[in-house]
PDB file of N, CA, C and O in Angstrom:
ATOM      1  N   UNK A   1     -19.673  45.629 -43.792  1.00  0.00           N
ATOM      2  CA  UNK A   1     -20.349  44.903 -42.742  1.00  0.00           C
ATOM      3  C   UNK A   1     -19.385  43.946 -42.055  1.00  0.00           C
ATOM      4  O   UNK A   1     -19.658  43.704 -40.879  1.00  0.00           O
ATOM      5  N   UNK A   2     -18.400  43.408 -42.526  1.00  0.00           N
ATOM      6  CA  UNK A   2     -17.784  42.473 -42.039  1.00  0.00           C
ATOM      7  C   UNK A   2     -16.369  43.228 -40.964  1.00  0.00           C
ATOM      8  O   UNK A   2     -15.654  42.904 -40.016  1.00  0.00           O
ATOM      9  N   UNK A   3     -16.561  44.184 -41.715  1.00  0.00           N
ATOM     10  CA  UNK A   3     -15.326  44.788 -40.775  1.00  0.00           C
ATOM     11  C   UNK A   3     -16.487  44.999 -39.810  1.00  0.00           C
ATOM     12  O   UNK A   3     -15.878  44.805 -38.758  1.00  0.00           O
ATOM     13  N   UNK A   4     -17.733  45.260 -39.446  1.00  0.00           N
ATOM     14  CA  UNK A   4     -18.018  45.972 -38.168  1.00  0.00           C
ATOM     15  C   UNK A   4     -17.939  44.477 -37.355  1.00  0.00           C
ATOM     16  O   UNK A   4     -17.516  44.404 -36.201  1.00  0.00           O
ATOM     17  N   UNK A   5     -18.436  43.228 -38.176  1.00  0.00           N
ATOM     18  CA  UNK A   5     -18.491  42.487 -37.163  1.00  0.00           C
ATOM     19  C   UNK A   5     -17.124  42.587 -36.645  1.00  0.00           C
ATOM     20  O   UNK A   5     -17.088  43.115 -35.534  1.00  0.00           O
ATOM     21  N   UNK A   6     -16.085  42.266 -37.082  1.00  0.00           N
ATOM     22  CA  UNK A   6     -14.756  41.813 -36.906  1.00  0.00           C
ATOM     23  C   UNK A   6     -14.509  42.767 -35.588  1.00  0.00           C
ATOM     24  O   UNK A   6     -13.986  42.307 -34.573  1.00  0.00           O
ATOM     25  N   UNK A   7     -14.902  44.037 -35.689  1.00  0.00           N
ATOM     26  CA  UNK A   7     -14.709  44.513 -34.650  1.00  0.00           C
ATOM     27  C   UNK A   7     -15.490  44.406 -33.162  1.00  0.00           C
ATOM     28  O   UNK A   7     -15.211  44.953 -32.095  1.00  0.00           O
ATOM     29  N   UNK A   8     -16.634  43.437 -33.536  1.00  0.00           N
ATOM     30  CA  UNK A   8     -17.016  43.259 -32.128  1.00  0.00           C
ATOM     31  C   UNK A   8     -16.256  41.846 -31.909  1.00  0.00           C
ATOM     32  O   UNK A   8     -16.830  41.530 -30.867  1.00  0.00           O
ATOM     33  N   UNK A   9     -15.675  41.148 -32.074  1.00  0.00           N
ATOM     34  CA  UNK A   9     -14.764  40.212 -32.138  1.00  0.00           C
ATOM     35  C   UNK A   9     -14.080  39.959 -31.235  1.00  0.00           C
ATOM     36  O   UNK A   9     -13.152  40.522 -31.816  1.00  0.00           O
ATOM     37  N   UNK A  10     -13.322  39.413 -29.708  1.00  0.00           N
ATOM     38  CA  UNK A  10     -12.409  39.888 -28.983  1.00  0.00           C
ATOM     39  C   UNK A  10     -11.423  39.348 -29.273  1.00  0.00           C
ATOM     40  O   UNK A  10     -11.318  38.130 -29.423  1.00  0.00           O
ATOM     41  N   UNK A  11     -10.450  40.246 -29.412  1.00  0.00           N
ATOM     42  CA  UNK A  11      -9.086  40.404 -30.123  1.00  0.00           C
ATOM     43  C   UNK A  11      -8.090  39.578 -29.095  1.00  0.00           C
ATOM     44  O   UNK A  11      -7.014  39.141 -29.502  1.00  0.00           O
ATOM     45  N   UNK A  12      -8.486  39.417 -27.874  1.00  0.00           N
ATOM     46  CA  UNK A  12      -7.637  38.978 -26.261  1.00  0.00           C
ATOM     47  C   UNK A  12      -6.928  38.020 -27.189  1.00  0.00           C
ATOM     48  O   UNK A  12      -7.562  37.272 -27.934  1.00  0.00           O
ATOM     49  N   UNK A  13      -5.712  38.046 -27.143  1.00  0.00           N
ATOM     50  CA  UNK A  13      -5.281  36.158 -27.428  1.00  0.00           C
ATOM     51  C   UNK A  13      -5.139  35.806 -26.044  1.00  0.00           C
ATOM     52  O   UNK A  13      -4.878  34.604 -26.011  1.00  0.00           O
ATOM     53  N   UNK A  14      -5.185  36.267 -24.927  1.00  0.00           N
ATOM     54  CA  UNK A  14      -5.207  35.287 -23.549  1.00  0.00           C
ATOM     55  C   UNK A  14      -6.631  34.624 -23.242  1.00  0.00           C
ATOM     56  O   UNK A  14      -6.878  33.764 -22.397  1.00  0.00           O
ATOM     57  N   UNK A  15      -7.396  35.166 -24.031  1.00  0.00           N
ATOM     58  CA  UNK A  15      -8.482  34.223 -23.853  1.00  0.00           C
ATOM     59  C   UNK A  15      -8.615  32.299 -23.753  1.00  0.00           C
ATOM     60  O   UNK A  15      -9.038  31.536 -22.885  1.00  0.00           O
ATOM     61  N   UNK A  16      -7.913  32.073 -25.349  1.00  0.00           N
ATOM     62  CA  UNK A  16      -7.448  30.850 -25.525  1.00  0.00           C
ATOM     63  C   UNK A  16      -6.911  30.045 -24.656  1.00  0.00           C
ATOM     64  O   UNK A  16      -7.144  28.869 -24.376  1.00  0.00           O
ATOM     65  N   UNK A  17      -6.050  30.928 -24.198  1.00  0.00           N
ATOM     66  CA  UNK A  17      -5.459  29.971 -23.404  1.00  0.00           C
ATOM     67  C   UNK A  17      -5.869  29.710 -22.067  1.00  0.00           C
ATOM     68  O   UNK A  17      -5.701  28.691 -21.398  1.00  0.00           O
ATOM     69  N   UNK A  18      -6.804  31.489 -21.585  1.00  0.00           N
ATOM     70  CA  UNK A  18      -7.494  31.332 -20.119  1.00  0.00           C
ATOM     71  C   UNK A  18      -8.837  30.184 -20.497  1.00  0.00           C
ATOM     72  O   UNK A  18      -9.424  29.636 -19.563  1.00  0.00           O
ATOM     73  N   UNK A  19      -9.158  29.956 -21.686  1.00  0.00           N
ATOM     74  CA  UNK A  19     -10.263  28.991 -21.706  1.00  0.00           C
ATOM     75  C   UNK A  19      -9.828  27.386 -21.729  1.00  0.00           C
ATOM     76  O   UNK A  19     -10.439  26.415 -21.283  1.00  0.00           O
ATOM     77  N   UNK A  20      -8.849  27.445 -22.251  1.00  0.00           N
ATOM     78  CA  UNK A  20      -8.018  26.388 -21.895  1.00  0.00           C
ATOM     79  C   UNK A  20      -7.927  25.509 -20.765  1.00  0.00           C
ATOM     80  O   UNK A  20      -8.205  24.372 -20.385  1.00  0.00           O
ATOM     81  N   UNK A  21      -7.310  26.776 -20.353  1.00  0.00           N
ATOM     82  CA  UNK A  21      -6.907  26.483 -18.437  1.00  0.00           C
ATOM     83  C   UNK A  21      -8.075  25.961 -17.541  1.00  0.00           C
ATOM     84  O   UNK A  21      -7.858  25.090 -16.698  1.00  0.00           O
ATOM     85  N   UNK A  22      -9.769  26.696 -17.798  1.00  0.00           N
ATOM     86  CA  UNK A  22     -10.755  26.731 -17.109  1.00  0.00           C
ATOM     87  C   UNK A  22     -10.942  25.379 -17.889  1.00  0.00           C
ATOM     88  O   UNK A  22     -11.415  24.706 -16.973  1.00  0.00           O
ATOM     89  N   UNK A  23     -10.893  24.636 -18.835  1.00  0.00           N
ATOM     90  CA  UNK A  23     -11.425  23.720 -19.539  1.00  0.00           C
ATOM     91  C   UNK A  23     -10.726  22.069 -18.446  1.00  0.00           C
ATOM     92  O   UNK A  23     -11.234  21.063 -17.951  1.00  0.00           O
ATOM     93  N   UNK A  24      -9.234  22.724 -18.558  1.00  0.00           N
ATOM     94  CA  UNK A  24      -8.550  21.447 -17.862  1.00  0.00           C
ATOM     95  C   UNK A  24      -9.074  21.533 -16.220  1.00  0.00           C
ATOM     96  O   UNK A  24      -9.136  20.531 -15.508  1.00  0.00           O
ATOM     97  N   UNK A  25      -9.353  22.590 -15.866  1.00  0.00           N
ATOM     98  CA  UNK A  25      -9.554  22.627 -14.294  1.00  0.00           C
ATOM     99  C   UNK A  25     -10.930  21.961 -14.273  1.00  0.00           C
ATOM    100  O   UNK A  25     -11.052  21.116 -13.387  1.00  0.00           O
ATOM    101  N   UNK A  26     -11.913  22.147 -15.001  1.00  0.00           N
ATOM    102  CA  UNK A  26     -13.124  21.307 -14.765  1.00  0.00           C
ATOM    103  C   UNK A  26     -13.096  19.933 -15.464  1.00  0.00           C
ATOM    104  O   UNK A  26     -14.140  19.294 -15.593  1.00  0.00           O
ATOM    105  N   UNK A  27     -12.075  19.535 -15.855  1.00  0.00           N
ATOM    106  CA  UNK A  27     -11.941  18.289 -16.601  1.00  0.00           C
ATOM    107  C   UNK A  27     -11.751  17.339 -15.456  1.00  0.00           C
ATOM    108  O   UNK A  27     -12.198  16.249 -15.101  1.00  0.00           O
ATOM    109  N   UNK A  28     -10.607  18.528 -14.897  1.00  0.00           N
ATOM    110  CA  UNK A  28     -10.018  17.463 -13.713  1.00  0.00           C
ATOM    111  C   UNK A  28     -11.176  17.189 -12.164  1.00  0.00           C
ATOM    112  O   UNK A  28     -11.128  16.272 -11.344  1.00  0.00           O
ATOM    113  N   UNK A  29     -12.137  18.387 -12.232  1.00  0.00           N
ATOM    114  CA  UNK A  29     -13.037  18.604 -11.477  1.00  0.00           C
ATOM    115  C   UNK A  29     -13.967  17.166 -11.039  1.00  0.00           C
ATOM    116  O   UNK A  29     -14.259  16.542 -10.019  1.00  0.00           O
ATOM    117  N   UNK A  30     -14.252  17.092 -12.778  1.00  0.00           N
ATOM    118  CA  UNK A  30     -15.201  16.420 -13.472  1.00  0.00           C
ATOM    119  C   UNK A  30     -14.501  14.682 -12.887  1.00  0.00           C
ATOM    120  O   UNK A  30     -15.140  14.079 -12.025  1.00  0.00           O
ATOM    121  N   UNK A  31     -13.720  14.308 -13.232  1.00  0.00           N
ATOM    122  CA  UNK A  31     -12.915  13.573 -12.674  1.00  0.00           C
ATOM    123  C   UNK A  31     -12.715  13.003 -11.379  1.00  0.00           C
ATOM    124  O   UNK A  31     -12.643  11.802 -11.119  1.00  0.00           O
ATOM    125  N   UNK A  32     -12.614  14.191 -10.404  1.00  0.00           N
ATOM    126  CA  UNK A  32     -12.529  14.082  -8.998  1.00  0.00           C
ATOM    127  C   UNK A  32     -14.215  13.763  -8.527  1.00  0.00           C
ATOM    128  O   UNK A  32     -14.593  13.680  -7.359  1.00  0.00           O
ATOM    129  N   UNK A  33     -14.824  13.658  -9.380  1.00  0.00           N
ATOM    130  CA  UNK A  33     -16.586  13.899  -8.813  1.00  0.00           C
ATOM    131  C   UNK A  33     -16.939  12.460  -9.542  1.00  0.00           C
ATOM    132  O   UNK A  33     -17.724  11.723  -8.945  1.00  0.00           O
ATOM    133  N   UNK A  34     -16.501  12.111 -10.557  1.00  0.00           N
ATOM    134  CA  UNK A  34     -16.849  10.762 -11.089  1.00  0.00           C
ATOM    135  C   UNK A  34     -16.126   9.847  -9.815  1.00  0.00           C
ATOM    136  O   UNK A  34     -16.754   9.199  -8.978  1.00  0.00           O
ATOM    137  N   UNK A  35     -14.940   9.952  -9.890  1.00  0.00           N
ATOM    138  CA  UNK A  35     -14.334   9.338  -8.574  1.00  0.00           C
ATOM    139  C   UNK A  35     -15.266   9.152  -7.067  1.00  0.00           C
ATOM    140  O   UNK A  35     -15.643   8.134  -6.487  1.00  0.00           O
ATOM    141  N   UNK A  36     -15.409  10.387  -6.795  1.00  0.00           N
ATOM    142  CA  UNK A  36     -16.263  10.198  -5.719  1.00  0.00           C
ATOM    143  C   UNK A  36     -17.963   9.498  -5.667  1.00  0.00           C
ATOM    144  O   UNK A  36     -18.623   8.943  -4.789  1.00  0.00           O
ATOM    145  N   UNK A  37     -18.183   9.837  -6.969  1.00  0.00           N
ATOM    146  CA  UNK A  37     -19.485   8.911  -7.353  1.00  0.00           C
ATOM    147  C   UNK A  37     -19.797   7.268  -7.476  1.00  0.00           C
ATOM    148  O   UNK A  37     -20.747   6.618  -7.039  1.00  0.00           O
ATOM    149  N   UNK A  38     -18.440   6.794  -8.362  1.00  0.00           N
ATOM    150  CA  UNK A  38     -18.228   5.370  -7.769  1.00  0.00           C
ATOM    151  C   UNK A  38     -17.663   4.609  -6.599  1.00  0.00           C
ATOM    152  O   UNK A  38     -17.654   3.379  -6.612  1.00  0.00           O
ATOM    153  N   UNK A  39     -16.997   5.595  -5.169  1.00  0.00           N
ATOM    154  CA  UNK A  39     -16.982   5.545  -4.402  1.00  0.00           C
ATOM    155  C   UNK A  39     -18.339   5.069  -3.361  1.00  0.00           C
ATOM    156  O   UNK A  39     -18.544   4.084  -2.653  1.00  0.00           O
ATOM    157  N   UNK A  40     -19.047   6.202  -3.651  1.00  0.00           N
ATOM    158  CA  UNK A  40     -20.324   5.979  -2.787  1.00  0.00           C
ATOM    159  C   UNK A  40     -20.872   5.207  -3.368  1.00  0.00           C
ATOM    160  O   UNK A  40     -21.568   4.669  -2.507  1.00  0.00           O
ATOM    161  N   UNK A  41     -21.144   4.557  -4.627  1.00  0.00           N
ATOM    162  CA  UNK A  41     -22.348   3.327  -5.067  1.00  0.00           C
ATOM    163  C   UNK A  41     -21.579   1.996  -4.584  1.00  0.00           C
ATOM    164  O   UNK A  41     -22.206   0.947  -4.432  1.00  0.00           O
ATOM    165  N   UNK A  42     -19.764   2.109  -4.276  1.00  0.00           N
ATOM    166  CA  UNK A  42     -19.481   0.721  -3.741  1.00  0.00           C
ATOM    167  C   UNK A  42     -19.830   0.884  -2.504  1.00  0.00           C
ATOM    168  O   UNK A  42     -20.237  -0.184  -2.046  1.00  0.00           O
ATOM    169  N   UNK A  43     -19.864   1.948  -1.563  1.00  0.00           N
ATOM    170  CA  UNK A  43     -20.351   2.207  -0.205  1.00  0.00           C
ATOM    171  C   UNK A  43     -21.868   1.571  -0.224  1.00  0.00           C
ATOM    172  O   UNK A  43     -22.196   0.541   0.364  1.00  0.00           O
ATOM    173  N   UNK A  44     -22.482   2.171  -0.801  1.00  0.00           N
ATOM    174  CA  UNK A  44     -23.785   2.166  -0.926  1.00  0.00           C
ATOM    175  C   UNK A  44     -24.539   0.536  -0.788  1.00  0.00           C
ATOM    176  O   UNK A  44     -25.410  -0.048  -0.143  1.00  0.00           O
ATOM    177  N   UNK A  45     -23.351   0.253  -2.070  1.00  0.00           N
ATOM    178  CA  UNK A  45     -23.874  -0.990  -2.267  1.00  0.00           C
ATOM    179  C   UNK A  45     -23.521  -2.362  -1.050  1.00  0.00           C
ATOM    180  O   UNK A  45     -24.134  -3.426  -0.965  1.00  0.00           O
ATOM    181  N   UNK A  46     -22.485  -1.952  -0.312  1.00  0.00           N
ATOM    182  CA  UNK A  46     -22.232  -2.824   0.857  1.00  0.00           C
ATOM    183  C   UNK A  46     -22.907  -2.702   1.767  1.00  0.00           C
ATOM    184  O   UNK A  46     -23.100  -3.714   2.440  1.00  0.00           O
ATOM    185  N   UNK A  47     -23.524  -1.487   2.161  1.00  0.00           N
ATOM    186  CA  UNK A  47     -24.640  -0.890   3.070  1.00  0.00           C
ATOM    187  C   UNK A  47     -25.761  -1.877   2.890  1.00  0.00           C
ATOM    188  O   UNK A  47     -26.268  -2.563   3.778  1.00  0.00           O
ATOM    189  N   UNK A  48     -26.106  -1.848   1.492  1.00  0.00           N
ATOM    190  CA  UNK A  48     -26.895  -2.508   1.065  1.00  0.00           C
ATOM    191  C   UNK A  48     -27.179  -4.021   1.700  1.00  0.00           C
ATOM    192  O   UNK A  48     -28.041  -4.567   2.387  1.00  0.00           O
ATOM    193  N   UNK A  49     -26.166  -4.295   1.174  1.00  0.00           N
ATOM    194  CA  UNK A  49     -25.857  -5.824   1.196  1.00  0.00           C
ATOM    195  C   UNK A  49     -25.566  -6.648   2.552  1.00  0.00           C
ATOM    196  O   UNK A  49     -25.610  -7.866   2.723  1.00  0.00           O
ATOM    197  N   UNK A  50     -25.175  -5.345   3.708  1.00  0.00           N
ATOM    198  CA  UNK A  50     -25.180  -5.634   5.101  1.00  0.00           C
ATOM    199  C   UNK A  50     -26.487  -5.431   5.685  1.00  0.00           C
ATOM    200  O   UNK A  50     -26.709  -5.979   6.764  1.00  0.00           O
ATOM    201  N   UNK A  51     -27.317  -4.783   5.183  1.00  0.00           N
ATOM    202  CA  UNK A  51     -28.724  -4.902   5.683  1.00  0.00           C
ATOM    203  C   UNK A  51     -29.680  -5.894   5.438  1.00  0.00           C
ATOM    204  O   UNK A  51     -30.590  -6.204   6.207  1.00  0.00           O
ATOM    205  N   UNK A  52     -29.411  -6.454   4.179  1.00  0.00           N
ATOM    206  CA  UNK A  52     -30.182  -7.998   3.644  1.00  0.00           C
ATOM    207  C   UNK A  52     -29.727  -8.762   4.609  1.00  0.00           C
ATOM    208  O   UNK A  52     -30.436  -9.298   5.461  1.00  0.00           O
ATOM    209  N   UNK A  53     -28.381  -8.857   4.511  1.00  0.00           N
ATOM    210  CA  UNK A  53     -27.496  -9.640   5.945  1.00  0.00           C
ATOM    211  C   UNK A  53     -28.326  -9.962   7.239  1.00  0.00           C
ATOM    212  O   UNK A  53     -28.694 -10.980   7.826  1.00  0.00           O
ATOM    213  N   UNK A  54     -28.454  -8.466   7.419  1.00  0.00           N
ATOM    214  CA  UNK A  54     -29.117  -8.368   8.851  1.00  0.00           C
ATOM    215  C   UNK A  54     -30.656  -8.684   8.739  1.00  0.00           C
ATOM    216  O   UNK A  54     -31.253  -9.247   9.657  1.00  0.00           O
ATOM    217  N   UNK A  55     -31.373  -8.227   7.375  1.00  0.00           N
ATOM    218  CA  UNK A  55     -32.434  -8.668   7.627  1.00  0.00           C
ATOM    219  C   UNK A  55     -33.092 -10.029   7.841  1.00  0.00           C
ATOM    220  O   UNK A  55     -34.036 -10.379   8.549  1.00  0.00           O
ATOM    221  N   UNK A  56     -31.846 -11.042   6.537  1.00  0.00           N
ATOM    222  CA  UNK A  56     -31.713 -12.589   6.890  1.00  0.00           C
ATOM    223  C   UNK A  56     -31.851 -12.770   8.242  1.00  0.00           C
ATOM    224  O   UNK A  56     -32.744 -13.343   8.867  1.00  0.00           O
ATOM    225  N   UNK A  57     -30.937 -12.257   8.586  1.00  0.00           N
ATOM    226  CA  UNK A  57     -30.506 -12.838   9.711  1.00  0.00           C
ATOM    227  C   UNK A  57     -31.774 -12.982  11.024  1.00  0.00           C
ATOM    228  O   UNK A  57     -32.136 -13.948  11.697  1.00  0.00           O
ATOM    229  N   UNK A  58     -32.125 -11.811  10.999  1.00  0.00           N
ATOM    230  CA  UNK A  58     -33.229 -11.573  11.938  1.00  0.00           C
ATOM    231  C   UNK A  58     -34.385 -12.070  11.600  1.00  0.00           C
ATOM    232  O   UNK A  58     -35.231 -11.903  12.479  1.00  0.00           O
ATOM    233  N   UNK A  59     -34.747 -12.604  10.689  1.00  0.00           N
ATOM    234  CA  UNK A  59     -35.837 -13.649  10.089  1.00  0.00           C
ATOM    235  C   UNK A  59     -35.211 -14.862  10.481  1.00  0.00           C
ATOM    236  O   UNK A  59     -35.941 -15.849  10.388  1.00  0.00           O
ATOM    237  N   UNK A  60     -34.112 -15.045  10.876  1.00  0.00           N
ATOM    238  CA  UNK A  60     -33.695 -16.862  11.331  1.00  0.00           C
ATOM    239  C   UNK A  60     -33.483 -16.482  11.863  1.00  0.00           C
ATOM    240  O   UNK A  60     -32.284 -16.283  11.666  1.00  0.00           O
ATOM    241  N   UNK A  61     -34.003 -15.675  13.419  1.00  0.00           N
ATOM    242  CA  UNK A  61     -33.947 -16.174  14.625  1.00  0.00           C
ATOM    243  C   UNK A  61     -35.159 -16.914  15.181  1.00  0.00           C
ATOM    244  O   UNK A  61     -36.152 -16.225  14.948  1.00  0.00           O
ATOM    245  N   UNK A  62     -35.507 -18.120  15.869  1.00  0.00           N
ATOM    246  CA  UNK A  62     -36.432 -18.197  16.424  1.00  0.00           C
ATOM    247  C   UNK A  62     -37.383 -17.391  17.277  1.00  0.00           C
ATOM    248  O   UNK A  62     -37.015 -16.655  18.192  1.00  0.00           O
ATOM    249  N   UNK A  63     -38.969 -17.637  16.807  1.00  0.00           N
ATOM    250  CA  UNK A  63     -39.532 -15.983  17.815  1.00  0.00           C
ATOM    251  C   UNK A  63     -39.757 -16.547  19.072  1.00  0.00           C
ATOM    252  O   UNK A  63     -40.129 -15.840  20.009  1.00  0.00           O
TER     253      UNK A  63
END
């Protein structure tokens, strides 16, 4: 029995290393997308913070 499993097994040794490769490319993926994620919440958050601005602001104008 063990030999049959062994033989459904894939024998590739380029696997390893092609899983490897796919592992670092989405690492770095993963990376480039965290990056861009705390990008937009400091965007976000100045957006934010310029609209309170403005909303102050437009509440102290006289009507």
């Amino acid at each position: 029995m063990a030999k049959a499993l062994i033989g459904h097994l894939h024998t590739d040794r380029r696997i390893p290393a092609r899983l490897a490769q796919e592992n670092q490319r989405l690492r770095v993926r993963v990376a480039e997308l965290e990056s861009l994620v705390l990008r937009l919440q400091v965007e976000n958050d100045r957006l934010v913070e310029e609209r309170a601005v403005a909303a102050l602001e437009q509440e102290m104008l006289p009507a």
